[in-house]
Every structure is written in C-alpha cells, then in structure tokens.
PADREN-167094 format. One record per residue (C-alpha): residue number from 1; residue in three letters; x negated, y, z negated. Coordinates in Angstrom, 2 decimals. Layout:
<rec resi="NUM" resn="ALA" px="X" py="Y" pz="Z"/>
...
end
This chain:
<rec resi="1" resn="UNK" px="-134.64" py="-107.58" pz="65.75"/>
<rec resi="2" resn="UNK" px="-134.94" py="-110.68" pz="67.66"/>
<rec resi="3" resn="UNK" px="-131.48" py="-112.27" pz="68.56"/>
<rec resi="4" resn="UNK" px="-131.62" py="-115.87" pz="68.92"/>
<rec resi="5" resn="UNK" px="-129.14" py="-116.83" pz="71.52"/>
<rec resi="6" resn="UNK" px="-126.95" py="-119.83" pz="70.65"/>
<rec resi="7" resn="UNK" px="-124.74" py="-121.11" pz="73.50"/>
<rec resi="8" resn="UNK" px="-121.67" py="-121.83" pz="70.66"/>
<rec resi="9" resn="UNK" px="-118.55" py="-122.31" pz="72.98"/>
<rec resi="10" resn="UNK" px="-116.01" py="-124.91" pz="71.55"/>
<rec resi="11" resn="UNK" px="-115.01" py="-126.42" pz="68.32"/>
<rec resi="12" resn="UNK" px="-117.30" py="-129.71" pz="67.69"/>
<rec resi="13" resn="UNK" px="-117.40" py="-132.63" pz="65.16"/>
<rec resi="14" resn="UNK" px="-119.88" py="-131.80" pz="62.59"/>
<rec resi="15" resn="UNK" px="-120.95" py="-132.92" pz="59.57"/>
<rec resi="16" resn="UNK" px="-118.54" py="-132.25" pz="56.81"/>
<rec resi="17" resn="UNK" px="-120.19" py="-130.87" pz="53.65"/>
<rec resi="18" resn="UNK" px="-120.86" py="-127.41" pz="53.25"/>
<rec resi="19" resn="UNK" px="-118.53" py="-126.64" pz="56.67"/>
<rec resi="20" resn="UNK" px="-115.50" py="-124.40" pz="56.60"/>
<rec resi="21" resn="UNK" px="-115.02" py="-123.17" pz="60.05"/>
<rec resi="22" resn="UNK" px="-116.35" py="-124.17" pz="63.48"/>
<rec resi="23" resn="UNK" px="-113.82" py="-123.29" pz="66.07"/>
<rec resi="24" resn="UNK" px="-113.29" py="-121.30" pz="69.40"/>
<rec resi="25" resn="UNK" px="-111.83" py="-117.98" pz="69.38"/>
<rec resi="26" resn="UNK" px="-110.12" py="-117.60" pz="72.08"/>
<rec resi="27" resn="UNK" px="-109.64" py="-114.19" pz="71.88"/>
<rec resi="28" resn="UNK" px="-113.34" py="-113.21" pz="71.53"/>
<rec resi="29" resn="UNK" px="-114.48" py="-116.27" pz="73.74"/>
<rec resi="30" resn="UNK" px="-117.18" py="-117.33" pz="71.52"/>
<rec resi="31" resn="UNK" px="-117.63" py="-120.25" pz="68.78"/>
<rec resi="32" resn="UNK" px="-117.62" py="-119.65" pz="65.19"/>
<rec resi="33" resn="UNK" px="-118.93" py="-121.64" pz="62.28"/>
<rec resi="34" resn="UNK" px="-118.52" py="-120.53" pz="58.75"/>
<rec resi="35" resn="UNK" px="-120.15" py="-122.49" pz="55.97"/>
<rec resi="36" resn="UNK" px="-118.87" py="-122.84" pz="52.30"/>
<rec resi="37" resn="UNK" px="-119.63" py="-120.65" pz="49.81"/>
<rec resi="38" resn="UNK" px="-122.62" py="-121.78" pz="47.88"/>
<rec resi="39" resn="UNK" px="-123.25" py="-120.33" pz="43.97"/>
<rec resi="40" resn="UNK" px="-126.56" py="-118.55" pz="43.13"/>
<rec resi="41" resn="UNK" px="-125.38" py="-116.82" pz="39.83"/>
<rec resi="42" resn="UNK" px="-122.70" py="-117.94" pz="37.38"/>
<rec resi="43" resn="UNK" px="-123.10" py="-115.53" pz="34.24"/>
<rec resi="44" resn="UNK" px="-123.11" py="-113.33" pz="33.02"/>
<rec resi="45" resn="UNK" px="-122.86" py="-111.42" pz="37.03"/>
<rec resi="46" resn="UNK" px="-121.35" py="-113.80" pz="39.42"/>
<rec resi="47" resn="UNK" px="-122.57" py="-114.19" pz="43.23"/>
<rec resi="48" resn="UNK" px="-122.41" py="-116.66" pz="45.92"/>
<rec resi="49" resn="UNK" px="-123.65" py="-116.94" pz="49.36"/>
<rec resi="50" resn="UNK" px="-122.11" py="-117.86" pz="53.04"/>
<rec resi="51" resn="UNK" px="-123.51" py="-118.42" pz="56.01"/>
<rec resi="52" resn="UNK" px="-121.90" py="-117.77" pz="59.38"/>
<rec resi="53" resn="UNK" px="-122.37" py="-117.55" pz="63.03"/>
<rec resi="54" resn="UNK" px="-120.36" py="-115.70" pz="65.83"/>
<rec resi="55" resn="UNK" px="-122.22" py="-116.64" pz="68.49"/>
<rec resi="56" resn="UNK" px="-125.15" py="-115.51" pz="69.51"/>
<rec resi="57" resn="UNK" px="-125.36" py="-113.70" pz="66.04"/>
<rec resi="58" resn="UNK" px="-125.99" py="-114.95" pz="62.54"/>
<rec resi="59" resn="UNK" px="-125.04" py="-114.01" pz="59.29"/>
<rec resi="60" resn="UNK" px="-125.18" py="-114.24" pz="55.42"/>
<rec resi="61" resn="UNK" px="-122.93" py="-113.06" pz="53.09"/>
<rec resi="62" resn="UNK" px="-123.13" py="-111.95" pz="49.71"/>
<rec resi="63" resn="UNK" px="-120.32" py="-111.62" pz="47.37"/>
<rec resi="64" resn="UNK" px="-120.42" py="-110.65" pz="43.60"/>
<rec resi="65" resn="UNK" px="-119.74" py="-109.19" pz="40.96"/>
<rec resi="66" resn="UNK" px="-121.93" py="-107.10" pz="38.50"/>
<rec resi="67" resn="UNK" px="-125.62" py="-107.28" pz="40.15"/>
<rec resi="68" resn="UNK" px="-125.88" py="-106.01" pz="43.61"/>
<rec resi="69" resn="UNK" px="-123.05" py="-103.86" pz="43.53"/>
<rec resi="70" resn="UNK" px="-124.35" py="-101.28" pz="44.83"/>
<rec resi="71" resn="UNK" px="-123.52" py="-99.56" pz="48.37"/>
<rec resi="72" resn="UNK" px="-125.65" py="-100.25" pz="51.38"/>
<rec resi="73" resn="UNK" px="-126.68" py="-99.06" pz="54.51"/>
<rec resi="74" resn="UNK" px="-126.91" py="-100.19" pz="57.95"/>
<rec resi="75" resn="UNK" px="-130.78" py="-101.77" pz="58.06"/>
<rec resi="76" resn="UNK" px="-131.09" py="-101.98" pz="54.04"/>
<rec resi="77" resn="UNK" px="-133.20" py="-105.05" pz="53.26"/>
<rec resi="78" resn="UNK" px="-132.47" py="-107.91" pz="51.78"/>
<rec resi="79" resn="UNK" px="-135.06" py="-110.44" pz="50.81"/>
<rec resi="80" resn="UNK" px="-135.67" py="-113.60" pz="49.80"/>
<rec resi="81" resn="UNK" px="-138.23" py="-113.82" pz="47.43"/>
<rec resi="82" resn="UNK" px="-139.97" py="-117.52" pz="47.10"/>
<rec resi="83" resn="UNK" px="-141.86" py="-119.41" pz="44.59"/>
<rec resi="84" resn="UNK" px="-145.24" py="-119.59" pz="46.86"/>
<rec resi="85" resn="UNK" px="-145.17" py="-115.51" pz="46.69"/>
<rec resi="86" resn="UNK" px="-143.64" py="-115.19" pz="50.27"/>
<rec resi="87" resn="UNK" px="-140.61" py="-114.12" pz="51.13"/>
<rec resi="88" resn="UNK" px="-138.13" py="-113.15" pz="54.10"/>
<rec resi="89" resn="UNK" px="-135.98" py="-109.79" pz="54.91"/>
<rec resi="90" resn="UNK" px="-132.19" py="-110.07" pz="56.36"/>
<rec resi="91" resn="UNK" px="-130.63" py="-106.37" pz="57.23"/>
<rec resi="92" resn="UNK" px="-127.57" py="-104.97" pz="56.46"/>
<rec resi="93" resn="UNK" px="-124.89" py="-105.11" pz="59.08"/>
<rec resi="94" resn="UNK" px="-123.42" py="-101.50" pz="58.72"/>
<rec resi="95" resn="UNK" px="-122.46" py="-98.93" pz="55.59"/>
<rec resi="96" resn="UNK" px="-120.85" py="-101.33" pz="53.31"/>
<rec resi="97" resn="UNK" px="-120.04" py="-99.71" pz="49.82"/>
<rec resi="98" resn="UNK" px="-118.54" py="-101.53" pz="47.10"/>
<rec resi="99" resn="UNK" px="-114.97" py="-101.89" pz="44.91"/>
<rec resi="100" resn="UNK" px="-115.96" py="-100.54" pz="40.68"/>
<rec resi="101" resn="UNK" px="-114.75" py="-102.66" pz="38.40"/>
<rec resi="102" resn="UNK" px="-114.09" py="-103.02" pz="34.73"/>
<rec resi="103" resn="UNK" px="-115.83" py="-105.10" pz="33.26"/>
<rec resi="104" resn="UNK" px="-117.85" py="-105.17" pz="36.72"/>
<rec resi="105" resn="UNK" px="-117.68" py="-103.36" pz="40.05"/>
<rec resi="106" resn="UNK" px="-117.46" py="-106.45" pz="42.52"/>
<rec resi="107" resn="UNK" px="-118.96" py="-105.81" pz="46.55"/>
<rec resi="108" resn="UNK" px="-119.12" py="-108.52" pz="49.92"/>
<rec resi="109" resn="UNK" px="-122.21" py="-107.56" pz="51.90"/>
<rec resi="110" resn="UNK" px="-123.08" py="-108.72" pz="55.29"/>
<rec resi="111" resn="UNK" px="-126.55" py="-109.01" pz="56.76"/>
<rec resi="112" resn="UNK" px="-127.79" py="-110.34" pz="59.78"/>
<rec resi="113" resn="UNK" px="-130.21" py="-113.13" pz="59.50"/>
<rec resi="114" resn="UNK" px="-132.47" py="-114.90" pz="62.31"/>
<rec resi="115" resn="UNK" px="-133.58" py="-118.81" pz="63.08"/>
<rec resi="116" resn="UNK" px="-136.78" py="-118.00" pz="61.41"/>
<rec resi="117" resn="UNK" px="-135.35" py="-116.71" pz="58.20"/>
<rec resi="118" resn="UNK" px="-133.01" py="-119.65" pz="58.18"/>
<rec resi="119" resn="UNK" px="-136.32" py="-121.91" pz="58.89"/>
<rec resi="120" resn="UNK" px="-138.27" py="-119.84" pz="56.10"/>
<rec resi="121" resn="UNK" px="-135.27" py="-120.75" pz="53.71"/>
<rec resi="122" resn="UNK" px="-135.21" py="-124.35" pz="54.35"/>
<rec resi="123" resn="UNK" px="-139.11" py="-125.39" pz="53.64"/>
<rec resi="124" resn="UNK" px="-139.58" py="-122.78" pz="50.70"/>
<rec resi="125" resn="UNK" px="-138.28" py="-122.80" pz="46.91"/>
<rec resi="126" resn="UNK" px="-135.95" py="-119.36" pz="46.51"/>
<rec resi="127" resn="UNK" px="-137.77" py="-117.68" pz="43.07"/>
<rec resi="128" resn="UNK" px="-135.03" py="-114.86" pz="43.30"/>
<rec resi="129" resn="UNK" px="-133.67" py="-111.79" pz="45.17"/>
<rec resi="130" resn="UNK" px="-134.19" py="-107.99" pz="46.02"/>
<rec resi="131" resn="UNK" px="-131.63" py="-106.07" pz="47.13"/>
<rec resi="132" resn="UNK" px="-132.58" py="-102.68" pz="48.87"/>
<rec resi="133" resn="UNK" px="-129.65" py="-99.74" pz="48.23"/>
<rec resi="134" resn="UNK" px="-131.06" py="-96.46" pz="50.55"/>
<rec resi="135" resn="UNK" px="-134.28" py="-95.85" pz="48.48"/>
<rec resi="136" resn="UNK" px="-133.65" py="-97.55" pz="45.39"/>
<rec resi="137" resn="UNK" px="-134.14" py="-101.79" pz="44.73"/>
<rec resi="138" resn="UNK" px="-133.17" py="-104.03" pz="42.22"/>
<rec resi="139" resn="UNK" px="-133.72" py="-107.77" pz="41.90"/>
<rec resi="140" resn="UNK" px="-132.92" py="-111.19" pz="40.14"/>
<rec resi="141" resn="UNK" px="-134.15" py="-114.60" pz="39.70"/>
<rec resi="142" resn="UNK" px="-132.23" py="-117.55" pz="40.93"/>
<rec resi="143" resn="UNK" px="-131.73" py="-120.51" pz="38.93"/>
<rec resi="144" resn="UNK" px="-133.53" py="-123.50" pz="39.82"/>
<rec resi="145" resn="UNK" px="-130.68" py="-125.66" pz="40.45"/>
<rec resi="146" resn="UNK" px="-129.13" py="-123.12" pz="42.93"/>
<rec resi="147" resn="UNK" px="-132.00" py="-122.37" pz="44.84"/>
<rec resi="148" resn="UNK" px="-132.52" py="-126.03" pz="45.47"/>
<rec resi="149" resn="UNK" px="-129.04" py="-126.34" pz="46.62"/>
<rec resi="150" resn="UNK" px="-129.50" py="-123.07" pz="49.22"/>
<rec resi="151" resn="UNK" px="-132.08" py="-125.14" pz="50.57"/>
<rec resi="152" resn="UNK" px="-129.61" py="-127.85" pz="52.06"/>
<rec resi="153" resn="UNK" px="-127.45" py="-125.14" pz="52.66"/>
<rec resi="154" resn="UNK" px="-130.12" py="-123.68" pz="55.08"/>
<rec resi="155" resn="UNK" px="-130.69" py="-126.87" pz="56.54"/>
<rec resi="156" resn="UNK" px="-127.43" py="-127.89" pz="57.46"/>
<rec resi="157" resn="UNK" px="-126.30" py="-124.44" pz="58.81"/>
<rec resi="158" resn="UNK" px="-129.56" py="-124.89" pz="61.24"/>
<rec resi="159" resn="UNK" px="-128.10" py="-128.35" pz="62.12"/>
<rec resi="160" resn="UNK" px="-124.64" py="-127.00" pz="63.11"/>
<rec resi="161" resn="UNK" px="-126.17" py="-124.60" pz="65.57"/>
<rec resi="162" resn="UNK" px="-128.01" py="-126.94" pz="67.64"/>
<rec resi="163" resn="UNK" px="-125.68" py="-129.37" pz="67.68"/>
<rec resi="164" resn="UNK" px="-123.62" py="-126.19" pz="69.41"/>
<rec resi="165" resn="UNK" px="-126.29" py="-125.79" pz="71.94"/>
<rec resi="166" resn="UNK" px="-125.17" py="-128.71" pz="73.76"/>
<rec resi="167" resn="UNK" px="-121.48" py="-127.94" pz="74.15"/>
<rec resi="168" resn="UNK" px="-120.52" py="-125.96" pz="77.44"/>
<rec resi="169" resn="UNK" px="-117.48" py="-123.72" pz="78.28"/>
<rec resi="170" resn="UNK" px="-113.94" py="-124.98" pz="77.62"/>
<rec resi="171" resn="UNK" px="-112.32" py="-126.12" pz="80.74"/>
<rec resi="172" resn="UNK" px="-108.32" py="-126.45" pz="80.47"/>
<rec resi="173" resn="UNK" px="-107.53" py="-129.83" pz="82.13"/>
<rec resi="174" resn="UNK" px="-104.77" py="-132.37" pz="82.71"/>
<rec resi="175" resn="UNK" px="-104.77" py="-135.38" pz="80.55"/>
<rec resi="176" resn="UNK" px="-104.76" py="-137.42" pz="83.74"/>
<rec resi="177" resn="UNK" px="-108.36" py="-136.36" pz="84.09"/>
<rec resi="178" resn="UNK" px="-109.96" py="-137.14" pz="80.73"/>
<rec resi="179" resn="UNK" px="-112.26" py="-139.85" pz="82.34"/>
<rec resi="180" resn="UNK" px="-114.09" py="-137.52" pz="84.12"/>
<rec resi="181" resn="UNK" px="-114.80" py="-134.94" pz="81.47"/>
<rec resi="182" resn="UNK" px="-116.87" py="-137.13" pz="79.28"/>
<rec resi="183" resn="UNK" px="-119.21" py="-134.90" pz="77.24"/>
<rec resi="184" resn="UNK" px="-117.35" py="-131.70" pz="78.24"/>
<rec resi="185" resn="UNK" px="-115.31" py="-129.30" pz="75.96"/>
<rec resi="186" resn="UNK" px="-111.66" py="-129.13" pz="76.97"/>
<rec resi="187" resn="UNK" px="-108.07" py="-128.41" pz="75.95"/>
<rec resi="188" resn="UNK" px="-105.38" py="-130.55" pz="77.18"/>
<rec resi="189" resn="UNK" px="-101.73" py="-131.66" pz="75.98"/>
<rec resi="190" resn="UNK" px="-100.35" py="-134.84" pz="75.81"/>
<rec resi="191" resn="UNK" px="-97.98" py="-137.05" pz="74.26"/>
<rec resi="192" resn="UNK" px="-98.21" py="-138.81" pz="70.37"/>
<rec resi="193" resn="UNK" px="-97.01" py="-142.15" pz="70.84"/>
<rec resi="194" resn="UNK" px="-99.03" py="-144.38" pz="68.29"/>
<rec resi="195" resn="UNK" px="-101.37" py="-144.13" pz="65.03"/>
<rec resi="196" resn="UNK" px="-103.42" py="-145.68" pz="62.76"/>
<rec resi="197" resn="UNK" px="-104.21" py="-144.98" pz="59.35"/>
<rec resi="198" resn="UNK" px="-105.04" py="-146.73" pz="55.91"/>
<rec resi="199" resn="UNK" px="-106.06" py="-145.14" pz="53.21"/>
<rec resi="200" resn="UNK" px="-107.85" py="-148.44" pz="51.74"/>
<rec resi="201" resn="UNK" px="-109.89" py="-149.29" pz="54.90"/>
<rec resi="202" resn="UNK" px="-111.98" py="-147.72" pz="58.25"/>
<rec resi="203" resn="UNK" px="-113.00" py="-144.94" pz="55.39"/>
<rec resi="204" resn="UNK" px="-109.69" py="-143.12" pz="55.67"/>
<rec resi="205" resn="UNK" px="-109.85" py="-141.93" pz="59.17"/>
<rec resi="206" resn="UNK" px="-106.72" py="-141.39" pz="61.19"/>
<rec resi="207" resn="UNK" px="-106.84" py="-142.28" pz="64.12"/>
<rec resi="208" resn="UNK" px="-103.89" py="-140.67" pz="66.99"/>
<rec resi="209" resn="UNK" px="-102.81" py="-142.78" pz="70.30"/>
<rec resi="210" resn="UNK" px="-102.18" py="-140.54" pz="72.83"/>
<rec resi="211" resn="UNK" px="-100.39" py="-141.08" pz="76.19"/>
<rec resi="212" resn="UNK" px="-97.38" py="-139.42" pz="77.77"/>
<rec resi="213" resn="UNK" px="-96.68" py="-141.83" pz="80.59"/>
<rec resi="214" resn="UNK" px="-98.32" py="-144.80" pz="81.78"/>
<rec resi="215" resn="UNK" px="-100.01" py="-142.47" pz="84.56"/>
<rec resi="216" resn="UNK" px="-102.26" py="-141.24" pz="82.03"/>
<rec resi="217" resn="UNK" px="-105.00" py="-142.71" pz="80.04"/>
<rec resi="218" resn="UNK" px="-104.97" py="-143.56" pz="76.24"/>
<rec resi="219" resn="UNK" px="-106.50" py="-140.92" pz="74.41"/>
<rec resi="220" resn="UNK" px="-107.50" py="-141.25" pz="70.82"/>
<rec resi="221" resn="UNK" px="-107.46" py="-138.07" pz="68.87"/>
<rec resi="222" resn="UNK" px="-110.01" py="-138.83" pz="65.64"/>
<rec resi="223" resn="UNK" px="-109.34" py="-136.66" pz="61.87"/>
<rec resi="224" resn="UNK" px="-111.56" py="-137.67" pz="59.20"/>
<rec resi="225" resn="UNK" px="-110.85" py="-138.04" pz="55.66"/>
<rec resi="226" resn="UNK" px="-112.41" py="-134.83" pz="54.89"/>
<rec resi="227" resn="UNK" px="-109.81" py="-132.65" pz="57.11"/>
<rec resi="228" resn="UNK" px="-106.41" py="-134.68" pz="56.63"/>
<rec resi="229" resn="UNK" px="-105.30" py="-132.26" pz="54.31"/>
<rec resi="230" resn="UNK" px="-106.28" py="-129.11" pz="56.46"/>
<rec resi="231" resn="UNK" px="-102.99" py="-130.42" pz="58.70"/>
<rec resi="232" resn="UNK" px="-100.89" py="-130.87" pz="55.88"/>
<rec resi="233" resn="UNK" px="-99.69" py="-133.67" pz="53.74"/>
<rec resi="234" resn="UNK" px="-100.04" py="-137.06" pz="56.37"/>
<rec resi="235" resn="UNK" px="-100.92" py="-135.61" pz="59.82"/>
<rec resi="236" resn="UNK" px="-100.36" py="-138.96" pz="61.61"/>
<rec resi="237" resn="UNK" px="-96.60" py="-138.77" pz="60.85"/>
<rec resi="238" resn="UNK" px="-96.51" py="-135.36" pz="61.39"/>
<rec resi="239" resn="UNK" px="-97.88" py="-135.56" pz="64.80"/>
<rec resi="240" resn="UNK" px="-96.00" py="-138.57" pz="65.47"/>
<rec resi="241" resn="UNK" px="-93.83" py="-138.90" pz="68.89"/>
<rec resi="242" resn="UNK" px="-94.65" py="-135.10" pz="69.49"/>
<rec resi="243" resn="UNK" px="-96.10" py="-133.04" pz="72.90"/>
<rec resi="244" resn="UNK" px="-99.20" py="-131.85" pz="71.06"/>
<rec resi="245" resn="UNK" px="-102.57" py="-130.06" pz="72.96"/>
<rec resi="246" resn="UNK" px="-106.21" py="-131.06" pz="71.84"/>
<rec resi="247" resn="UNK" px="-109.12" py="-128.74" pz="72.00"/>
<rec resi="248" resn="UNK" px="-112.60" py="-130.38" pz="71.59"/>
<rec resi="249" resn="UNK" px="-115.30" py="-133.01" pz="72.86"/>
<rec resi="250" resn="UNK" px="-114.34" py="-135.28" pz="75.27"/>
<rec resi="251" resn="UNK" px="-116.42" py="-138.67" pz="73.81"/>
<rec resi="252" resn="UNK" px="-116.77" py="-141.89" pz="74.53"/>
<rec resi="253" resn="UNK" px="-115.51" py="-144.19" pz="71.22"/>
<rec resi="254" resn="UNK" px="-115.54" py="-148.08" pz="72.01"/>
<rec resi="255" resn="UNK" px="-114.52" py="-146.95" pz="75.50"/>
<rec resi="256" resn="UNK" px="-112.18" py="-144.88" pz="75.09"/>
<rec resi="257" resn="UNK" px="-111.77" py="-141.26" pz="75.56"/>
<rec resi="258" resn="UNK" px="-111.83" py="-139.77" pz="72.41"/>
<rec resi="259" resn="UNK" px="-111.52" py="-136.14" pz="70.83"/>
<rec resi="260" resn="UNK" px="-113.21" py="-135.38" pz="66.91"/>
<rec resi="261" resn="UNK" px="-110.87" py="-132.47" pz="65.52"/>
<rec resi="262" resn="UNK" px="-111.70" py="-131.02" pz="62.04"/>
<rec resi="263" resn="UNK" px="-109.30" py="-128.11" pz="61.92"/>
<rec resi="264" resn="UNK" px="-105.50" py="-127.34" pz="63.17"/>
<rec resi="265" resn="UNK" px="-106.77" py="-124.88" pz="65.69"/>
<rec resi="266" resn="UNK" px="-107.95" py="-128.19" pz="67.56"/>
<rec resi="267" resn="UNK" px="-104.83" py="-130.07" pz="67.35"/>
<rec resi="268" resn="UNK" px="-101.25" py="-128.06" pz="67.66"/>
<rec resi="269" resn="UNK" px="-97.77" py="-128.93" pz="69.05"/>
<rec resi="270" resn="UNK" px="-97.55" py="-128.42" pz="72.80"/>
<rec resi="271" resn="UNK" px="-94.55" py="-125.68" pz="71.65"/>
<rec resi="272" resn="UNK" px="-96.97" py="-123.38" pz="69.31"/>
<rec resi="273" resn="UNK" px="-99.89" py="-123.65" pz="72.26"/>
<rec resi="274" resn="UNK" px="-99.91" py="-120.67" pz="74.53"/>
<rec resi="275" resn="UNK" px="-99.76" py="-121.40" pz="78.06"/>
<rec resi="276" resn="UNK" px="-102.54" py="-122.24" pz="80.01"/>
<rec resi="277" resn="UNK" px="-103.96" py="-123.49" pz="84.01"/>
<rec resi="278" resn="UNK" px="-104.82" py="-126.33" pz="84.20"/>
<rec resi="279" resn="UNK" px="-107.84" py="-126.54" pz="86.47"/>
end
C-alpha cells in the first residue's frame, strides 16, 4: 500500500470542530492529530468512527458494540460501500480480536487508510459497510444522517493534514529571538506578565502578554474559546505572573509575535517543562 508522506512536525492552530488532538510527541518525534469520534450507528448495535494520523501514516478507527465484533486480521478489508455502487477498502492494522459481552461483545479496530480513500469519502454518499473477518463478511447500512456527517468528517481531517505540510521541525529557541522565527515551529519559555480576556466580547479569546524583561519582545500567546477549558477553569489567571514555555507557530498577529495553542501540551509552566538547548 501506498504511504502518503505527510511532513506533520509541530502542534498547529486548526480549525476547531471535529479536532481532539494535534500535538508533537516528543518522544516519537512526529505530529499527531486525532479527530472526534463521529456516530454511524445508535441502536440497536452502537459504533462510531475516528480518524487519526501519526505521521506519515493514517488511520480510522472503529469502535462498537454488537455488529462488527468480530476478530480481525492483519490485511482484513474494510470497505466503504457508497450510494453510486463504488466503494473503497482500508486494511486492518494487525490481529485485533474483540472483548464478548452480555448483552453485546464490544471491539476497537484499527485500519490504515490512504489520501485517496479519505478523497473517495469526501465526494461520495456512504450507503453502508462490510467488514471482512479471515474468510467470512458481514455488512450494514448507514443512516443517512450519519453518512452525511462522515462526509465533513473526511473533509476536515484532509484539511488538517495539509495545513501540517507547511510546518517544519521544532527548533528550541530563546524568547529574545522570536522576531526572527516568523512562520517557524518552536518552543521557548518566557515570562506571564499581562492578559486579556472577556467573556462578552473579541469572541471569548484569551489572549496572554508575554515578556520576562524588557530585553525581550512582547509575545502574545492566543487560546480560543473552544480550548479554555482544556487548561482548566480560567487559564489567564492561572498562567498569570508565571515562567511558562510555548510550543507552536511563531505568527505574525497585528505585528506582533504571536503563538495559537489549542492544548496544554503547548503551553506548560517553565517548572513541569523538561530541559532543553536553546539553539
């Protein structure tokens, strides 16, 4: 199978429906993006899909509860069956088997799905599924409502990964330097000394005013309304006359450098950040 090679290096600002996960692991040195589940059966068997990314490989998920549960090998099909009578085949990661159940056994399958499949999914209406287990199949139709919705899905996911294609390597750098690192992905620490936030007006973003000394530049560090709560309750107070470090874009916002963060792996205090050169 064709792999479809995804330069994915650092977390990014992205759109916020549908998106989980999109951060750096710094332990595998490669970006991941994990979408939110999305429902394609409700009753009487449950199942939802995810889609995922560990760069350069793609992924969808399955996990449910009374069809599919089945066990699976490594290179079992999956397809996508569509309303114009075409359809498109994920395979199956690896032997995945599945946990019986009363009143149903439930199973999470992973299969490994290409930019064409993705493409496939986005232009064409999903009819149902058929899920290959060693020799035998079995399949079910999708509701309309859900296979509309997998289409956005699709669409987005697609979006997410080539907006990663133009983010390079992280480069650890001193906050002294941020003017020259426009565009690039770094991590840096710095100081909290200001915010600005209200709830009633500029949609609910916080905005954080960074600067440890007047050597350095002002550095705004941007959370949207959408991921306030992933930092706890009020993340501009929280933050507030702290050392933090800030792993993202470097971005020009009305001319000032500024760093998008969506998830606390982006924005931590300087004390709970390993240590790192700076280059």
């Amino acid at each position: 199978m064709k792999r479809f090679l995804f330069f994915l290096f650092l977390p990014f600002a992205c759109a916020a429906q549908g998106v989980k996960l999109a951060q750096y692991d710094v332990f595998l040195k490669k970006q991941r993006i994990e979408m939110e589940p999305l429902t394609l059966l409700s009753s009487p068997s449950k199942l939802t899909l995810t889609f995922s990314s560990l760069a350069p490989d793609l992924f969808v998920e399955l996990k449910g509860a009374g069809w599919g549960a089945t066990t699976v090998d490594e290179g079992n099909e999956l397809l996508f069956l569509f309303a114009n009578d075409s359809s498109v085949s994920v395979v199956s990661t690896g032997l995945q088997t599945f946990e019986p159940g009363v009143p149903q056994s439930t199973y999470k399958h992973r299969y490994r799905i290409t930019e064409a499949a993705l493409q496939a999914l986005t232009r064409n209406e999903l009819l149902g599924l058929r899920k290959f287990s060693f020799k035998e199949s079995s399949e079910v139709r999708i509701p309309k409502e859900y296979a509309g919705k997998l289409q956005k899905a699709s669409a987005l996911f697609l979006k997410e990964l080539k907006n990663e294609t133009k983010v390079k390597f992280l480069q650890q750098i001193n906050a002294k330097d941020v003017a020259g690192h426009i565009g690039d992905s770094v991590q840096f620490c710095s100081k909290t000394y200001n915010y600005r936030y209200n709830a009633a007006s500029n949609k609910g973003i916080a905005v954080l005013e960074l600067q440890a000394d007047f050597s350095e530049p002002i550095v705004h560090v941007i959370i949207g309304p959408e991921d306030r709560l992933k930092f706890g309750d009020a993340p501009e107070k929280i933050f507030l006359n702290q050392d933090v470090c800030v792993t993202g874009v470097l971005e020009l916002r009305d001319d000032t450098p500024s760093v998008v963060v969506r998830n606390k792996e982006q924005l931590k205090l300087k004390s709970s950040t390993p240590e790192t050169t700076t280059r």
